[in-house]
C-alpha positions in Angstrom: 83.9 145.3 8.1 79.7 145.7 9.0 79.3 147.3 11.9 77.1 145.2 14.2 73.5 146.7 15.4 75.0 147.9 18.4 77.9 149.6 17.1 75.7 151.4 15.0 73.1 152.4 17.1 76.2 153.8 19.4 77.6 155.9 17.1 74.0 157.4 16.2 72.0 157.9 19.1 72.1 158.9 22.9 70.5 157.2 25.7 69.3 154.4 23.3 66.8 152.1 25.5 66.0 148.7 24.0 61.9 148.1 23.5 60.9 145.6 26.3 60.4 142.1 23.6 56.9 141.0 22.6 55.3 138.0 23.6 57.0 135.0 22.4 55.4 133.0 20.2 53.7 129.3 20.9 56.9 127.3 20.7 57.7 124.8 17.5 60.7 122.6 16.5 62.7 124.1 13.4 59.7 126.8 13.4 56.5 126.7 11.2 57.3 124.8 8.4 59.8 122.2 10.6 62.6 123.4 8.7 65.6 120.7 9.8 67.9 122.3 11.6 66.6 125.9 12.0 66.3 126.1 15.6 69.9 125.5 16.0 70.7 127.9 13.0 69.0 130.8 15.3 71.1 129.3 17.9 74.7 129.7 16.5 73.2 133.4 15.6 72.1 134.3 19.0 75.7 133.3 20.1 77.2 135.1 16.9 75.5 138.4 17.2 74.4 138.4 21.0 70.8 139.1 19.4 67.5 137.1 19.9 66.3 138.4 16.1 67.7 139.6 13.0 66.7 143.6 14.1 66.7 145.8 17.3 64.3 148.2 18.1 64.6 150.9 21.1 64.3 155.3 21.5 66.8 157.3 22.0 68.1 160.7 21.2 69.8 161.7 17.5 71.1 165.1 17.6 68.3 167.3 19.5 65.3 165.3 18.8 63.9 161.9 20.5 63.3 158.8 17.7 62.2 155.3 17.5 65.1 153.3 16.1 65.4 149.8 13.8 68.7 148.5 13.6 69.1 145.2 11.5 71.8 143.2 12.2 73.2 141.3 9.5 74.8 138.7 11.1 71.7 137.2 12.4 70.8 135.3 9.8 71.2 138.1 7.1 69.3 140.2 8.6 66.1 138.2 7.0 62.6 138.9 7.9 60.6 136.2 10.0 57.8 136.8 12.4 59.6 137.4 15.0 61.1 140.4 13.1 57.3 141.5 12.3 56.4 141.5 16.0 59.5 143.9 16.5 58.7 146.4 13.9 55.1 146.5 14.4 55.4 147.3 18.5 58.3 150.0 17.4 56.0 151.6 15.3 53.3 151.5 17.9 55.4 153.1 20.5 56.6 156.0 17.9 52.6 156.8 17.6 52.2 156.3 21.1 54.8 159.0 22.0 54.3 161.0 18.4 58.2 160.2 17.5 59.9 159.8 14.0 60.9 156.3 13.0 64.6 155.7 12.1 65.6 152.5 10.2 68.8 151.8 9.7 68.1 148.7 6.7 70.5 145.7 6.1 68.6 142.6 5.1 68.8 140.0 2.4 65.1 139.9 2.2 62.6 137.3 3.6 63.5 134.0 6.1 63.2 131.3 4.2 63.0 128.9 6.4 60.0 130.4 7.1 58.3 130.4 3.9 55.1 131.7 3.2 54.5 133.2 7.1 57.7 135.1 6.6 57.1 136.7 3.1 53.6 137.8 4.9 55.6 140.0 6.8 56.0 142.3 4.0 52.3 143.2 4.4 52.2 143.5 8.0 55.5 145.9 8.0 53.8 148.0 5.4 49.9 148.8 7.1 52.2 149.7 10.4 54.3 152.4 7.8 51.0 153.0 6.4 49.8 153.6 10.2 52.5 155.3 11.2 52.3 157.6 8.0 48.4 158.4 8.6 49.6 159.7 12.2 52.1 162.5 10.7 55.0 161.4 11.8 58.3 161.1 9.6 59.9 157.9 8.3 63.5 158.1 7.6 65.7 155.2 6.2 69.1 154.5 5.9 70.4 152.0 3.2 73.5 149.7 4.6 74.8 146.7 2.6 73.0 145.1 1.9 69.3 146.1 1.4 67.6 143.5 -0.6 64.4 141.6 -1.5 61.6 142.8 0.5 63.4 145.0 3.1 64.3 146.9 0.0 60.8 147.2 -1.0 59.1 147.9 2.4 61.3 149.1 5.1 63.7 151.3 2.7 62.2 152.5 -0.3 58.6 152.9 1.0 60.2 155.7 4.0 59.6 159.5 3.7 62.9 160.1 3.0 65.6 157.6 2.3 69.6 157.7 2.5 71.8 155.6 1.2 75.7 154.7 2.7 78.4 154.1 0.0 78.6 151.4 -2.2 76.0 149.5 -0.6 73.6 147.3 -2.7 70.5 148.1 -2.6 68.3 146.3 -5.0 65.2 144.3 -4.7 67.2 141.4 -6.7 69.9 139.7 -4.1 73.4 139.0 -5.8 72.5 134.8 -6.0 69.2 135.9 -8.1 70.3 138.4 -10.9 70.7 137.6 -14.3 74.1 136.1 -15.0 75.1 138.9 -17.1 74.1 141.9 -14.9 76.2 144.9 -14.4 76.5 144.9 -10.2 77.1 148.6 -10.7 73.1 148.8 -11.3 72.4 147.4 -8.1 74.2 150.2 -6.1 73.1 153.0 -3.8 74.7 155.0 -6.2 72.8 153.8 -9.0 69.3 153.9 -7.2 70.4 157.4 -6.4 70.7 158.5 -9.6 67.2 156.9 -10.9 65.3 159.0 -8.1 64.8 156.3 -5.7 67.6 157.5 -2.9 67.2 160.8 -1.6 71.1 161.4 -1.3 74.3 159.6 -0.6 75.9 159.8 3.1 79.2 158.7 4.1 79.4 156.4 7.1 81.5 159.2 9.2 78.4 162.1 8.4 75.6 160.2 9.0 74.7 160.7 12.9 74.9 164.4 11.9 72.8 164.2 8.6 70.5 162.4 10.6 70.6 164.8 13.3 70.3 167.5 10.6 67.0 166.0 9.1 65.0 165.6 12.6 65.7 168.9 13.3 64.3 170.5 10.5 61.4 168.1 11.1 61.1 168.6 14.7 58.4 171.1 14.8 55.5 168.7 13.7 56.5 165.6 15.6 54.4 166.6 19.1 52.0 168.2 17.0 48.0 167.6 16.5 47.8 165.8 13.4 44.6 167.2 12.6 45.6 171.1 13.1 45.3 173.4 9.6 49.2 174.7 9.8 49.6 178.7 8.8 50.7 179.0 5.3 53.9 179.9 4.4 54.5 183.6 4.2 55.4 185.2 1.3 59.3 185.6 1.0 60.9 189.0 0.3 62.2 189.9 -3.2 65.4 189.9 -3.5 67.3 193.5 -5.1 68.0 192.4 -9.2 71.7 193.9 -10.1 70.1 197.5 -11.8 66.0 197.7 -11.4 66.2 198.2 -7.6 62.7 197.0 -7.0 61.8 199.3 -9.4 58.6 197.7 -11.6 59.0 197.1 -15.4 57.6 199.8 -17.6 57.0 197.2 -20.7 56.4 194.0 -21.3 59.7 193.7 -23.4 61.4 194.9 -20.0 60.0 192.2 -18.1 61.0 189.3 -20.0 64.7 191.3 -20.3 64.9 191.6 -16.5 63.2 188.0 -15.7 65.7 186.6 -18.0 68.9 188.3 -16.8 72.0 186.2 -15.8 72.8 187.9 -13.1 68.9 188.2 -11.2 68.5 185.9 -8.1 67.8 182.4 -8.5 66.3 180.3 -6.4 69.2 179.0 -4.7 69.4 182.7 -3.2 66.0 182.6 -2.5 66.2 179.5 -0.4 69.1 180.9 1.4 67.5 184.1 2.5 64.1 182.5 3.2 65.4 179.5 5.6 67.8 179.3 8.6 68.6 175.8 7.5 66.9 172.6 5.1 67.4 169.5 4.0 67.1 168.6 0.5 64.9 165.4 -1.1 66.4 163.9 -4.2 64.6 162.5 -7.2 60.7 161.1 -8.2 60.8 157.5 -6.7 60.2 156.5 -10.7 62.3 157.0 -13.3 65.0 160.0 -12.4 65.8 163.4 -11.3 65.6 167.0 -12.3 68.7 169.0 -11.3 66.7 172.2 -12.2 63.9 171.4 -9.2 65.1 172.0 -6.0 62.4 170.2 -3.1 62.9 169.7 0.4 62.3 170.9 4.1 63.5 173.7 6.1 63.1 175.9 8.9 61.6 179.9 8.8 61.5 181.6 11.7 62.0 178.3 13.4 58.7 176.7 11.8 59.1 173.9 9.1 58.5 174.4 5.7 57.8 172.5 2.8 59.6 174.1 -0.4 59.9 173.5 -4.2 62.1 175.7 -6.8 62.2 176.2 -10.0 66.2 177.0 -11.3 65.6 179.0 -14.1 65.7 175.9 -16.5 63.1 173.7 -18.4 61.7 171.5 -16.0 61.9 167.9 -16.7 58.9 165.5 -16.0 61.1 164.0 -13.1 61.0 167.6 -11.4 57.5 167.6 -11.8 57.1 164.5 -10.1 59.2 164.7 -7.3 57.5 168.3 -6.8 54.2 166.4 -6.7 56.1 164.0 -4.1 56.9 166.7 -1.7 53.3 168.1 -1.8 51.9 165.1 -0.8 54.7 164.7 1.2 54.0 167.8 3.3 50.1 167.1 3.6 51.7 163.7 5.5 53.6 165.6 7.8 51.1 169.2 8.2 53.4 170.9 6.9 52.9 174.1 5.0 54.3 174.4 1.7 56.5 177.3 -0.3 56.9 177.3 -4.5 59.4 179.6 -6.1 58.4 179.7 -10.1 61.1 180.0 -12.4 61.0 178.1 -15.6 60.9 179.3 -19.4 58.7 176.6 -19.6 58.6 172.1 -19.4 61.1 170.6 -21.1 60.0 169.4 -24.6 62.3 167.4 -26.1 61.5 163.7 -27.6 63.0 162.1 -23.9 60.7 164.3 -22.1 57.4 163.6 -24.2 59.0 159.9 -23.6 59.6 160.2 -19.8 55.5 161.4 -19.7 55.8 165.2 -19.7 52.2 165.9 -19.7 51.5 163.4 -17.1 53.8 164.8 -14.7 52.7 168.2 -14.9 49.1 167.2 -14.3 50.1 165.3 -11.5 51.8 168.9 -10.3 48.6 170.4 -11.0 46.6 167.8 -9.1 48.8 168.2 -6.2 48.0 171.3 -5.9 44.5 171.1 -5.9 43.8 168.4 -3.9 46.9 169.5 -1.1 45.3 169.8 2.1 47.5 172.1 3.8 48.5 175.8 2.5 50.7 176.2 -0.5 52.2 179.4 -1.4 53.9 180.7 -4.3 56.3 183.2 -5.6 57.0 183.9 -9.2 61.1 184.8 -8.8 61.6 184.7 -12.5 60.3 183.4 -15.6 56.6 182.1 -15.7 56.4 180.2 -18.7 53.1 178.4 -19.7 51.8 175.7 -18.3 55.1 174.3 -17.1 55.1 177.5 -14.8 51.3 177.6 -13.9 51.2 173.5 -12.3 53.4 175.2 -9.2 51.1 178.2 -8.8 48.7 178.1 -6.4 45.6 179.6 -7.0 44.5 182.7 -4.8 48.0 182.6 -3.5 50.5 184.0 -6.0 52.9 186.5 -5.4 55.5 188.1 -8.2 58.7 190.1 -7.8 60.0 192.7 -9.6 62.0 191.0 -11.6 59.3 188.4 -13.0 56.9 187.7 -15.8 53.9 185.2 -16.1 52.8 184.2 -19.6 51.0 182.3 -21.3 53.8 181.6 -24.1 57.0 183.0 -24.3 56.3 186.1 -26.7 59.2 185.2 -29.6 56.8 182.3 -30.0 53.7 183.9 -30.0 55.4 186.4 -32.8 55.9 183.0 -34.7 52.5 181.4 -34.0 50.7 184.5 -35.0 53.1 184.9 -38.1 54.7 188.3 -36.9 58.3 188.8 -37.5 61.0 189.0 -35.2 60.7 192.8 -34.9 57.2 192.7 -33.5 58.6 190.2 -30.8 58.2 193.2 -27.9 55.0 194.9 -29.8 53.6 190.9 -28.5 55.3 191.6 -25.4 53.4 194.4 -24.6 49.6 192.8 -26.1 50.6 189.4 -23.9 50.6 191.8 -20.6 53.4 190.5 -19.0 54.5 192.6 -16.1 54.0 191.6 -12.7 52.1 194.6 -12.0 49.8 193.3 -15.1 49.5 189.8 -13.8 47.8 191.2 -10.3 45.2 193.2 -12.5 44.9 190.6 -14.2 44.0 188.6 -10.9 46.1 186.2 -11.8 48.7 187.0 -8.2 47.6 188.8 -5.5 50.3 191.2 -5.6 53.9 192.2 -6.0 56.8 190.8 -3.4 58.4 194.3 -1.8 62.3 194.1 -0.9 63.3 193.7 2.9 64.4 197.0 2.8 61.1 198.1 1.5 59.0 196.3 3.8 61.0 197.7 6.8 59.5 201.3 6.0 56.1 200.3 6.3 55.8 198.9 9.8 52.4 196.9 10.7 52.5 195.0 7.3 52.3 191.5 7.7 53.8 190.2 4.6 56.3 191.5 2.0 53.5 192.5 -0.7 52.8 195.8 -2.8 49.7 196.3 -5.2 47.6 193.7 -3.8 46.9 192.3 -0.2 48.6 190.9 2.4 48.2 186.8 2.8 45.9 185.8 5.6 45.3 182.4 7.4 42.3 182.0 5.5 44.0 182.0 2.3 45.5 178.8 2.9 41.2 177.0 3.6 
């Protein structure tokens, strides 16, 4: 059984209080196109559903944080889209700039009224400049995907939010079920299914959502009353974490480097992540084609201030990490939010599906990101720097290694082969690449080396976790 609006909107929020209506409209028969027997369709929905329109909009309170809420409710005519449904979403979103609050929409619609025709499908246009609006002001959009989310609610309302959930088994498709080819596979039309093509952030059951709601707006918290226009600090520089034998020790060869960098057992950036942030919230896939389980993006809290993050795994990153890396930079410029990069790759991922899936455009939209993100972005090299693949998440002037890193500009074994040296002379390249993180500060390619906590707590006064170079200042981030 659907839950109805209210029920929903019960079992999410506190204190929920229902938006005073707008203005009604000049009054018709059967509405603007005279459609026979509409007005007494809205009828036996208003006595259905208890509702005057197909969604309700109010504030209330999810977890710790205050939101605007949009509840559809898909018993009032399908939850379709009319213009009555437009004058409720735009004066939501108007109140949420008003008072600086997220937006919550909890999406199940079939798509546009038809029995409005041509004034309805207009709607589409009119819900997206008040996203568009609302998006310009820094504030989040978050969207949750009930069944079923379809036609243009799909393609506004859902997909076009900051971050988007999905329930189970919902269909969420721009196609409805009455328009799809005969022969269509209904699995493809799925929350699952947009899920796993990078256009669903992740996959909530029913029971978890008011808490993975609650989850998300606190981690986002910290910029909702905030000035839009204020520079945030950047991130600081995490600590390195201890490998299993160096000891924060720094590698006396090149060949050392790449053997410690490539270790099984160094940290990863899971670790990372876990020392670095009290909690965060992950965001799932590129909103084109996929995702990269090797690229780790999301939001979390350090030292209760939000962060922006993206991590590298270890693995070749595939162009869909790369996008949705790009995504979160953007992303966090939206939402002035400073942003964190952990860089740990051998290098892209170069097979004939990545070439395919537009490797090289996806890294230079990384690298474009980057240049043109107008809030701070810092980065960490935690591992392997390989190539370009590595480089698109550094951000220049603020680079830090660890111990336990390298930065290259090709893996050395393929250098040796390039340059038509054997495999013995595979750490004799090592050594002529320069690829210790001491040599990648004098080479003024980082601004220095990442200390250990336990390091940093013997030199009181420093303001960031760094050896053999400077400190990280506000400036940096200009």
């Amino acid at each position: 059984m659907r839950p109805t609006a209210r029920t929903l909107l019960s079992q999410v929020v506190s204190g929920f209080t229902e938006l005073d209506p707008p203005k009604d409209r000049p009054a018709s028969t059967d509405g603007p196109l005279g459609w026979p027997g509409y007005d007494e369709m809205r009828a036996r929905a208003q006595a259905r559903t208890g509702e005057t329109e197909s969604v309700v909009c109010g504030t209330g309170r999810i977890g710790e944080a205050d939101a605007v809420l949009l509840c559809f409710e898909f018993g009032y005519l399908g939850g379709s889209l009319g213009e009555r449904t437009g004058d409720l979403i735009e004066a939501a979103h108007t109140r949420a700039r008003e008072e600086r609050l997220p937006v919550v929409t909890l999406v199940a619609t079939g798509g546009s009224r038809m029995q409005e025709g041509m004034r309805a499908l207009a709607q589409l246009q009119r819900v997206s400049r008040q996203t568009a609006l609302t998006r310009a002001a820094g504030l989040p959009q978050l969207a949750v995907v009930r069944d079923p989310t379809t036609g243009g609610g799909w393609a506004t309302l859902a997909a076009g939010a900051d971050v988007v959930l999905g329930l189970p088994g919902a269909q969420a498709a721009f196609a409805g079920s009455r328009v799809r080819p005969g022969a269509a596979d209904p699995a493809a039309y799925t929350v699952e299914a947009q899920h796993a093509a990078g256009h669903i952030d992740r996959v909530v059951p029913e029971t978890e959502l008011p808490g993975v709601l609650a989850h998300w707006l606190t981690v986002l918290r910290v910029r909702t009353g905030a000035d839009p226009r204020q520079q945030p600090e950047p991130a600081p520089v995490p600590h390195a974490l201890p490998g299993p034998t160096a000891c924060g020790r720094l590698p006396d060869s090149g060949a050392e480097a790449v053997a410690r960098a490539r270790a099984a057992a160094r940290p990863r950036a899971e670790a990372y992540l876990d020392a670095y942030f009290e909690d965060r919230e992950e965001i799932s896939g590129d909103r084109c084609s996929g995702t990269d389980a090797g690229m780790l993006c999301g939001f979390g809290l350090h030292e209760g201030r939000t962060v922006a993050y993206a991590a590298q795994c270890g693995t070749p990153t595939r162009p869909a990490g790369y996008r949705t890396t790009a995504r979160l930079i953007r992303l966090a410029g939206q939402l002035r939010v400073p942003v964190l990069t952990l860089i740990d790759t051998p290098g892209a991922a170069n097979g004939p599906d990545d070439e395919r899936a537009g490797a090289g455009p996806a890294i230079a939209e990384v690298f474009t990101a980057v240049a043109e993100a107008t809030v701070p972005v810092t980065s960490l090299l935690i591992g392997e720097g390989g190539s370009g693949g590595a480089l698109a998440l550094a951000a220049p002037g603020r680079l830090w290694t660890t111990p336990d890193s390298y930065f290259s500009v090709i893996a050395p074994e393929a250098a040796a082969a390039i340059l038509k040296r054997d495999s013995a002379q595979v750490s004799r390249t090592a050594e002529e690449l320069r690829l210790r993180p001491q040599d990648a500060v004098e080479l003024g390619v980082a601004q220095g080396v990442a200390e250990t906590a336990h390091e940093a707590a013997r030199t009181p006064g420093v303001t960031s976790a760094v050896r053999g170079g400077r400190a990280p200042r506000a400036e940096d981030g200009e």
